[in-house]
matplotlib code that plots the C-alpha trace (Angstrom):
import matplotlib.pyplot as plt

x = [-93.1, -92.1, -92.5, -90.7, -88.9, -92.6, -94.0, -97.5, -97.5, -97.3, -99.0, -100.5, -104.2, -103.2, -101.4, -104.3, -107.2, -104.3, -104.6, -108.7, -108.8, -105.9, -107.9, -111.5, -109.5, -108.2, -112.2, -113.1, -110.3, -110.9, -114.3, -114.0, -111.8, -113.4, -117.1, -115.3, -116.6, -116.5, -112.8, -111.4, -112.8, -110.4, -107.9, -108.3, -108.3, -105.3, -103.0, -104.8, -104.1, -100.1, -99.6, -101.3, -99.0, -96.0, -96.7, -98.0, -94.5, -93.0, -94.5, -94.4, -90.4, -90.4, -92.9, -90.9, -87.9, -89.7, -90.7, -94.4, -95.6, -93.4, -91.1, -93.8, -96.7, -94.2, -93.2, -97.3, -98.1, -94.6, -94.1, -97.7, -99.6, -98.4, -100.4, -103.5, -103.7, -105.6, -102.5, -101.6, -105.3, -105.1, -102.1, -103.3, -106.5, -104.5, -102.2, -104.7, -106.5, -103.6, -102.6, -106.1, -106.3, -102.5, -104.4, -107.4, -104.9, -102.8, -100.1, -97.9, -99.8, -97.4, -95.8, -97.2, -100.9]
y = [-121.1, -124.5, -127.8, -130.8, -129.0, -128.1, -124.3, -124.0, -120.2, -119.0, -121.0, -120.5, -120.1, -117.4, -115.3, -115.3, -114.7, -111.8, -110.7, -110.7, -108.6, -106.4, -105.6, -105.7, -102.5, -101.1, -100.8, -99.5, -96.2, -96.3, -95.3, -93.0, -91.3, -90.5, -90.2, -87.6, -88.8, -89.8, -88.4, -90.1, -94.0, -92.5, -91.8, -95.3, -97.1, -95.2, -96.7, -99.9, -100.2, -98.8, -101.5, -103.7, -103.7, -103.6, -107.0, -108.1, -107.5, -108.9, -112.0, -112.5, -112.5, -114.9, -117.0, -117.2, -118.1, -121.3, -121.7, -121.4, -119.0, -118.7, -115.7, -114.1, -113.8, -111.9, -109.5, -108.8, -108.3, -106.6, -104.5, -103.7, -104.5, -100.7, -99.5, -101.6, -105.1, -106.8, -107.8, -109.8, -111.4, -111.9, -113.7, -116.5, -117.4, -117.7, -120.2, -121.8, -122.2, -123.4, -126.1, -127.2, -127.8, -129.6, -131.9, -132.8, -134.2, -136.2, -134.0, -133.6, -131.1, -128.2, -127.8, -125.0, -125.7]
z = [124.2, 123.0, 124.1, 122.8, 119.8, 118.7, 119.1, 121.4, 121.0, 117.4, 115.3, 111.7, 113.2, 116.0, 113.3, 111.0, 113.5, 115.1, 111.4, 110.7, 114.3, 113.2, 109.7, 111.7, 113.5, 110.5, 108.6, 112.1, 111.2, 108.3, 108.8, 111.6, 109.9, 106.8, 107.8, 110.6, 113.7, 117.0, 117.4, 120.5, 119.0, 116.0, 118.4, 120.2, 116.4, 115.7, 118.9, 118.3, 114.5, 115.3, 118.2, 116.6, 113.5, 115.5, 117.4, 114.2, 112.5, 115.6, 116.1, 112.0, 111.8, 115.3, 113.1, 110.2, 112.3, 113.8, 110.1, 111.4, 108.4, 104.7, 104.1, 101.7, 104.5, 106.8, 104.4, 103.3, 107.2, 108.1, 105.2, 103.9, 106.7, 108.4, 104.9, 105.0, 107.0, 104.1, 102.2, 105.0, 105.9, 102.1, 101.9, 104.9, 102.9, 99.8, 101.5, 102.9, 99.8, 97.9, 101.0, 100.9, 96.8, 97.6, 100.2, 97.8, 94.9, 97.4, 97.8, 101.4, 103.3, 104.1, 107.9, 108.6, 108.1]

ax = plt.figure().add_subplot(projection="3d")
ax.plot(x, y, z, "-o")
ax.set_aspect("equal")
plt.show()
């Protein structure tokens, strides 16, 4: 959705809190999986973690056509994120660490913070 050339929708926040939940989901497997337990959660983290990814991946390229997230975040949640979803959570808090150390020294605050 957009409104007045500006996107409501997809927007930096969204994608990383989609990202936390999608990596909250991915520990969840992770442990089901290797303590061997509770085989139909596993089942349920499984689907969750594959759809999950795949709207991950899909709202990522639509966000880095609005040029709402940089070319290098899509590729960590498209490309690894199928791997392990951390590279992705990762690569928001870096950006955001980097746009907020930009902000302190006077520099122009990036679009798509």
């Amino acid at each position: 959705m957009r409104t007045g050339g500006r996107n409501t929708f997809l927007t930096f926040n969204r994608l990383k809190w989609g990202s936390f939940a999608h990596s909250v989901v991915y520990v969840g497997l992770l442990i089901t999986a290797l303590a061997d337990v509770l085989p139909e959660l596993k089942t349920v983290l499984g689907w969750a973690h594959g759809v999950g990814w795949i709207v991950m991946t899909l709202a990522a390229l639509a966000a880095v056509r609005l040029r709402v997230i940089p070319l290098r975040l899509a590729v960590a949640i498209a490309v690894l994120g199928g791997v392990g979803p951390f590279f992705g959570t990762l690569e928001f808090l870096r950006l955001q660490r980097r746009a907020r150390r930009a902000n302190q020294r006077g520099m122009v605050d990036v679009a798509w913070q």
